[in-house]
C-alpha positions as CSV (number, residue, x, y, z in Angstrom):
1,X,-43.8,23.9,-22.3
2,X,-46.7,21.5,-22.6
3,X,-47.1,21.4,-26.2
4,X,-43.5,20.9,-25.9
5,X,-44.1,17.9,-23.9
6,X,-46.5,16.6,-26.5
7,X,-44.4,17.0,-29.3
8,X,-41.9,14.7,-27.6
9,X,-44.3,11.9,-26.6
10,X,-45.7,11.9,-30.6
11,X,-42.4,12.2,-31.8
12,X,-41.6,8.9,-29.9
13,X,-44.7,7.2,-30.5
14,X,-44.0,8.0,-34.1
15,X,-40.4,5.8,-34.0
16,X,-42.5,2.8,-33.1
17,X,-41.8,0.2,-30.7
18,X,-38.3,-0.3,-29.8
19,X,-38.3,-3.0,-27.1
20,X,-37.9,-5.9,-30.3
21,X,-34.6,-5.3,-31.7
22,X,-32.9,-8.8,-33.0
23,X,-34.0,-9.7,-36.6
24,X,-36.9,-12.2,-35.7
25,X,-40.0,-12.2,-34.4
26,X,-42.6,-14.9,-32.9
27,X,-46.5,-14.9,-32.4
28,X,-46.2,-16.8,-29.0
29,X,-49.2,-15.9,-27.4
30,X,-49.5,-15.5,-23.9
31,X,-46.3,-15.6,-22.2
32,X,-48.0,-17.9,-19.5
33,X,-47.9,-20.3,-22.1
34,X,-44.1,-20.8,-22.6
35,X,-41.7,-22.8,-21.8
36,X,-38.7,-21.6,-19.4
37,X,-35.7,-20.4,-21.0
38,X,-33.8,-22.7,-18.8
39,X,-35.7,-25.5,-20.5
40,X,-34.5,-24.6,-24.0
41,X,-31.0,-24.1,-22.3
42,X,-30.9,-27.3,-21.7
43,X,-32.5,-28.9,-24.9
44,X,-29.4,-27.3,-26.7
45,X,-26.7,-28.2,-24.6
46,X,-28.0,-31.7,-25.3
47,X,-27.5,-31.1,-28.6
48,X,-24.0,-29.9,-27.8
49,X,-24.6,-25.7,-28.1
50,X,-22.6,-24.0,-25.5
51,X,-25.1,-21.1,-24.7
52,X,-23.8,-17.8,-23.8
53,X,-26.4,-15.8,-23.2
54,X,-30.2,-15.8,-23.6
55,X,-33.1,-12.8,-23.5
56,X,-36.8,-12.4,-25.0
57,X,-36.9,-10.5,-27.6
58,X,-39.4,-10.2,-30.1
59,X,-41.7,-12.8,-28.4
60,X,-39.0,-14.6,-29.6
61,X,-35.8,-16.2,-27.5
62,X,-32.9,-14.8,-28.7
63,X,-29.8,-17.4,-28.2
64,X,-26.0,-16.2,-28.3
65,X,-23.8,-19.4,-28.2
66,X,-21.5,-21.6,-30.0
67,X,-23.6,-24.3,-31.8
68,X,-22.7,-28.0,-32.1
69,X,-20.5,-27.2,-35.2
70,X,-18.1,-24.8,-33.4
71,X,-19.8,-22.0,-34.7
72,X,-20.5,-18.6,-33.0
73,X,-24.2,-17.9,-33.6
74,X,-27.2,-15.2,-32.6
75,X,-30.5,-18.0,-33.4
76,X,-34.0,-17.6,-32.2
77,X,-36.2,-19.7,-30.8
78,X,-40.4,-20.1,-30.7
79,X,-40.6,-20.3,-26.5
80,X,-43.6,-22.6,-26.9
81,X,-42.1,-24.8,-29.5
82,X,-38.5,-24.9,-29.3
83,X,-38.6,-24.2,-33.2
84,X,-35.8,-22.6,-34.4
85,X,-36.9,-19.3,-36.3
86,X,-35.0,-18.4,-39.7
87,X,-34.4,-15.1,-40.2
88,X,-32.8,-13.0,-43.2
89,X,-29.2,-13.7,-41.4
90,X,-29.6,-17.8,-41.1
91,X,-29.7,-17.9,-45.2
92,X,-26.0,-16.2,-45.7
């Protein structure tokens, strides 16, 4: 039962982590160090984004919204800069 045990917990260590799922990913540093996602929130409905819904994923923040263009998007966003971050997606 044990080595049972164990050959689960390698087997899942094996996959890798699997808390960063979008298609981006930031080296933020420490997360004492950003910015509040309520502050980016509001830089981009300034721009005229209509935000939807917002998470950390990544180190990155992952924005679902409409942009200024009336376009549904999924963007990311450096939570120290504000930077937008391309990914493989934003060049289709």
């Amino acid at each position: 039962m044990i080595l049972r045990s164990v050959a689960f917990t390698l087997a899942l260590l094996a996959i890798g982590p699997v808390t960063a799922t979008g298609l981006a990913t930031c080296d933020s540093g420490d997360p004492s160090t950003w910015k509040s996602m309520d502050a980016l929130k509001e830089k981009l409905t300034g721009e005229g984004w209509k935000v939807r819904h917002m998470k950390e994923d990544g180190g990155c923040y992952e924005v679902y919204a409409i942009d200024d263009k009336g376009s549904k998007v999924e963007a990311y966003f450096h939570p120290v800069t504000f930077e937008r971050v391309p990914t493989e997606h934003d060049a289709h």
